[in-house]
C-alpha positions as CSV (number, residue, x, y, z in Angstrom):
1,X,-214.5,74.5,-53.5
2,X,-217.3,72.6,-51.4
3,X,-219.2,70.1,-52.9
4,X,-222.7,70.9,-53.7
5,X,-225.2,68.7,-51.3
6,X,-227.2,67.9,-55.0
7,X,-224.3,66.2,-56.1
8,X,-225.0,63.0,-54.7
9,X,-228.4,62.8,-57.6
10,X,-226.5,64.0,-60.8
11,X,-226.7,61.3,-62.9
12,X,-224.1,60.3,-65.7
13,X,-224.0,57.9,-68.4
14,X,-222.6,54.2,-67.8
15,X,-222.7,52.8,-71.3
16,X,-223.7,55.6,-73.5
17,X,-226.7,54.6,-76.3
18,X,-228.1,56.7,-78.8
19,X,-229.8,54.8,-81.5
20,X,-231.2,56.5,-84.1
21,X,-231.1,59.8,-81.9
22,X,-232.7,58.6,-79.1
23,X,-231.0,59.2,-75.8
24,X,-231.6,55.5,-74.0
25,X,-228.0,55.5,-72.1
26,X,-227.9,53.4,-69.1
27,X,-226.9,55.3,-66.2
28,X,-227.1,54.4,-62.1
29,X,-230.8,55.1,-61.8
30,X,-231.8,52.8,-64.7
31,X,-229.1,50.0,-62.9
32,X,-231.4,50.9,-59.9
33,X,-234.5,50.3,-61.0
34,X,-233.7,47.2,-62.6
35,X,-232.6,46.3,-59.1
36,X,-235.7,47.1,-57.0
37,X,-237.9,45.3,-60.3
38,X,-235.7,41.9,-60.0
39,X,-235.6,42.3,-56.2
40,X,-239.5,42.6,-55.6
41,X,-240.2,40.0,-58.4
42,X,-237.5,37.5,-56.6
43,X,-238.9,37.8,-53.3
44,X,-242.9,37.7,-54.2
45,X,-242.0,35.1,-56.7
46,X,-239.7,33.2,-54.1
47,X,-242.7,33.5,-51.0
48,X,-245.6,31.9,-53.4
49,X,-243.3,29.2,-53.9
50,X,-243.0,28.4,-50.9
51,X,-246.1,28.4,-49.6
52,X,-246.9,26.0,-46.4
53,X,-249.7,25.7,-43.9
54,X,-247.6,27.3,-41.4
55,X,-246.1,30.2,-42.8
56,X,-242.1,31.1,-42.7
57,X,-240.5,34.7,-42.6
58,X,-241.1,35.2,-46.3
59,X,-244.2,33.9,-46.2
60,X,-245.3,35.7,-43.5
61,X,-243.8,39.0,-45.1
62,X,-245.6,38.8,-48.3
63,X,-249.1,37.8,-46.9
64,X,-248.6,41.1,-44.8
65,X,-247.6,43.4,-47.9
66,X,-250.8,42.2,-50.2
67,X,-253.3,42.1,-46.6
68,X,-251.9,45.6,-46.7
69,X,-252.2,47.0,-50.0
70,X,-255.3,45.3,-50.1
71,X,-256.9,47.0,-46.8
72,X,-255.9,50.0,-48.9
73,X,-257.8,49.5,-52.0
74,X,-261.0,47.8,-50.2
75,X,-261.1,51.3,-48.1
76,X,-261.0,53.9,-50.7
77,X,-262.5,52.1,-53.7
78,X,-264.3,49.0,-52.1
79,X,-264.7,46.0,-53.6
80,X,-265.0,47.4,-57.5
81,X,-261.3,47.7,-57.2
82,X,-260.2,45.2,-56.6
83,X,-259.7,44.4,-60.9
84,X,-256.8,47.4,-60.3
85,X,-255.3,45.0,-57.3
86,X,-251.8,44.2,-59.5
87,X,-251.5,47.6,-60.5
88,X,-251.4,49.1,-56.9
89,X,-249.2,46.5,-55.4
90,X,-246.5,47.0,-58.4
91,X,-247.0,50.8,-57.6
92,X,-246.6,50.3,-54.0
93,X,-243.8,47.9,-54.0
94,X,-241.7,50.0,-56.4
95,X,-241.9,52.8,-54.9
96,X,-241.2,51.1,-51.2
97,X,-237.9,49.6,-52.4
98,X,-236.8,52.2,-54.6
99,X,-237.0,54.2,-51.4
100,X,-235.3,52.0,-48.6
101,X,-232.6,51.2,-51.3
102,X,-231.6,54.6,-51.6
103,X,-231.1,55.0,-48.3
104,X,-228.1,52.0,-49.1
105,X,-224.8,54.2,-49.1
106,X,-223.2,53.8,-52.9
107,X,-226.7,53.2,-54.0
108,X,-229.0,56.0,-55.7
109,X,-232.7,57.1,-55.4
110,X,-234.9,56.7,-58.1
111,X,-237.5,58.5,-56.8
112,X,-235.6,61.6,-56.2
113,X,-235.7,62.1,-59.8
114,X,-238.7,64.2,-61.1
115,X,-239.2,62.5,-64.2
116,X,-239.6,59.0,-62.2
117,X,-242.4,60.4,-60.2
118,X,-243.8,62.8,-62.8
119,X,-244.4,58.9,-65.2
120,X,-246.1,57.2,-62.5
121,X,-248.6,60.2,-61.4
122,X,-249.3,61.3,-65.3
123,X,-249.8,58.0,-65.9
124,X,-251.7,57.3,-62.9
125,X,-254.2,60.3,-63.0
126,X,-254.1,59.9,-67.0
127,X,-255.5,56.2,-66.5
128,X,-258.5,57.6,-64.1
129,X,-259.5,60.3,-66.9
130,X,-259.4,57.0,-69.4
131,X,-261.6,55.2,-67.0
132,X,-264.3,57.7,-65.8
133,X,-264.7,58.7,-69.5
134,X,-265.1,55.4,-70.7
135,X,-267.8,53.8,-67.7
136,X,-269.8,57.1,-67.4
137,X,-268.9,58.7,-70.8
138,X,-269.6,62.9,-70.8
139,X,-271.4,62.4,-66.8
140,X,-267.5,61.9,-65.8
141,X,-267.3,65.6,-66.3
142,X,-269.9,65.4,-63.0
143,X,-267.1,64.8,-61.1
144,X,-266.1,68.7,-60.8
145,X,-269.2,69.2,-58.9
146,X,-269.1,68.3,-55.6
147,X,-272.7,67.0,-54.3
148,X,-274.7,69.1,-52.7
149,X,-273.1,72.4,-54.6
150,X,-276.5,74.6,-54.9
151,X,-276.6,75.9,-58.9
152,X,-275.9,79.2,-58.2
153,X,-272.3,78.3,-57.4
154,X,-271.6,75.9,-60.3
155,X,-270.0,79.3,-61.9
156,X,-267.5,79.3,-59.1
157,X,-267.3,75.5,-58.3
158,X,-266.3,74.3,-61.7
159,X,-263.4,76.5,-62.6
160,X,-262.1,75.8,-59.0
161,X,-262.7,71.7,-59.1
162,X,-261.2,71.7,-62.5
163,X,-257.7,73.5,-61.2
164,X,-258.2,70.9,-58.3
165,X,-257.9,68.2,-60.8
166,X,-255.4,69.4,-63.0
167,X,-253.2,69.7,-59.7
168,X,-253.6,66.7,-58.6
169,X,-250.8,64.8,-60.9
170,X,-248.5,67.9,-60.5
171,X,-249.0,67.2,-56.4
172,X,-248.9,63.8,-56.5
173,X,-245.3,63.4,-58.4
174,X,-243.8,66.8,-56.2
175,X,-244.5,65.2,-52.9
176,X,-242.8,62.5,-53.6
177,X,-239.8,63.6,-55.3
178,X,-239.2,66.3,-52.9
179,X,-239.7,64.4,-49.8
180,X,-236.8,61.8,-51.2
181,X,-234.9,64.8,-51.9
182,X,-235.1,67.0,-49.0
183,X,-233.7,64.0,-46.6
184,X,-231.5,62.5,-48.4
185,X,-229.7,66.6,-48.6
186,X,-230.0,66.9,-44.8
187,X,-228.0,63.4,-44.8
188,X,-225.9,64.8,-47.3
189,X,-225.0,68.1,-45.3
190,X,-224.9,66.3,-41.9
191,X,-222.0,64.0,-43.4
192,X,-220.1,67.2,-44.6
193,X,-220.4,69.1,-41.2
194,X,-219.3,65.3,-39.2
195,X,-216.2,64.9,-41.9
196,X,-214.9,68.8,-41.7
197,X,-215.8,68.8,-38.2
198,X,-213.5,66.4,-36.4
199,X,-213.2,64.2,-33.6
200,X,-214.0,67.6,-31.7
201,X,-217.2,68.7,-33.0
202,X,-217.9,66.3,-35.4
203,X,-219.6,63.7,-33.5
204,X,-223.1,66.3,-33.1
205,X,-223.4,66.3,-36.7
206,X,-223.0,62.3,-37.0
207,X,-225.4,61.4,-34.0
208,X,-228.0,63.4,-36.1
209,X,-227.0,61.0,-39.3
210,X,-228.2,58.7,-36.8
211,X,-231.5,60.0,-36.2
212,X,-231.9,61.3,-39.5
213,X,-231.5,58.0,-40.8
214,X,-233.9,56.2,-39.1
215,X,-236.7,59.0,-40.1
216,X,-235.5,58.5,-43.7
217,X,-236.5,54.9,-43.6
218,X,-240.4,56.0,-41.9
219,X,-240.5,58.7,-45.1
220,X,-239.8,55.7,-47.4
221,X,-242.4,53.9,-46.1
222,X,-244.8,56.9,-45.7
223,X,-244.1,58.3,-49.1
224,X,-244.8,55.3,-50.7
225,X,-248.0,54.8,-48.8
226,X,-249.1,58.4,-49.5
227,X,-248.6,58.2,-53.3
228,X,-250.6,54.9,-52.9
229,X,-253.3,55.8,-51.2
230,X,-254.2,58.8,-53.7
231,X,-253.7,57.1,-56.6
232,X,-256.3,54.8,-55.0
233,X,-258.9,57.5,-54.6
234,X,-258.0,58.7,-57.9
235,X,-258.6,56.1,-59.5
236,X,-261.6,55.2,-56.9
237,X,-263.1,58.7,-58.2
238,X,-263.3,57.6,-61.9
239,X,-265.3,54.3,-60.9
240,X,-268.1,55.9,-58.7
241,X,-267.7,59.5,-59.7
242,X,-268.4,60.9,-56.4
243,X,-270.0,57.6,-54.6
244,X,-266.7,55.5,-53.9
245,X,-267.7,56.1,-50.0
246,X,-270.7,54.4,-50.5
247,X,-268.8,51.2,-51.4
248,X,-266.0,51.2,-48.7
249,X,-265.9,49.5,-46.1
């Protein structure tokens, strides 16, 4: 019987915990995650230390990341949010790693787990709907009308805006999770056609694995940038309602 190409994200228990019936079992993704958390924190930790005048590779590499993450924030919320500055770096970052160390044969991807992605974009959108209710109280709910909308289409505007919003966490964690999953089963299926292929045939399959590789590592980067970047203007949306252009630069 063939292997199924979903195979590679079924996840099993490692050392089994159930305290007071509560499922809190450590399995490969929670092994994982603790990875990419002590990996970022290691190397952010380890480039602040050594900070010089003239900058070495770490250096260098982290002044690039938070330059990076900050052009993101300054251009879709401006300068107001800034105050979410180590909240959208730990997004970013997570996300980044937990991508490009999936890609690690052996290893697993965290973010091809639903549940992963469906936390951080609840959570995300859920803190916006905190924040727009508590600066602007009820004229939040001004955000499901678009400027400009003339009053006799507020009937049609609002139910539509309001499905708009309600989709937006559903979006947010799908895109992710299915972008992590769809490559990593091409890999998957690529490997099985190179192995039961041969020295004959095989080799198509495996130069693909190649090329498929290196676009993996692009998604990782672009995924992570994507669920960034929304989150931004999310959370950009709850600050000015409908103004946060006003204050980008």
């Amino acid at each position: 019987m063939e292997e199924s190409p979903l195979h590679a994200f079924e996840l099993h228990d490692l050392i089994p915990l159930v305290p007071a019936g509560v499922d809190i079992s450590i399995n490969k993704a929670v092994i994982l995650m603790w990875v990419v958390v002590g990996l970022v924190a290691f190397l952010m930790i380890s480039a602040a230390a050594s900070r010089k005048l003239v900058p070495g590779k770490l250096q260098n590499m982290a002044e690039l990341i938070v330059e990076f993450i900050r052009g993101i924030i300054l251009d879709t919320m401006g300068e107001a949010g800034m105050k979410f500055f180590p909240l959208i770096a730990t997004l970013f970052l997570f996300i980044l790693f937990a991508n490009l160390l999936g890609l690690i044969p052996g290893s697993y991807t965290v973010t091809s787990q639903i549940i992963v992605t469906a936390v951080f974009a609840v959570g995300i959108y859920g803190l916006s709907l905190v924040l727009g209710f508590s600066l602007h109280g009820a004229k939040f709910l001004g955000i499901l009308v678009p400027p400009g909308t003339p009053g006799w289409l507020l009937p049609l505007m609002i139910p539509i805006e309001l499905i708009s919003q309600l989709a937006r966490p559903i979006s947010l964690a799908v895109r992710l999770f299915a972008n992590m999953t769809a490559g990593h089963v091409i890999l998957g299926v690529l490997f099985g056609l190179a192995i039961s292929g041969g020295l004959l045939i095989g080799w198509l399959p495996f130069a693909f694995t190649i090329a498929m590789n290196g676009l993996e590592v692009g998604i990782a980067f672009i995924q992570a940038y994507i669920f960034t970047v929304l989150s931004c203007v999310y959370l950009g949306d709850a600050v000015t309602l409908h103004g946060h252009s006003e204050h980008a630069h």
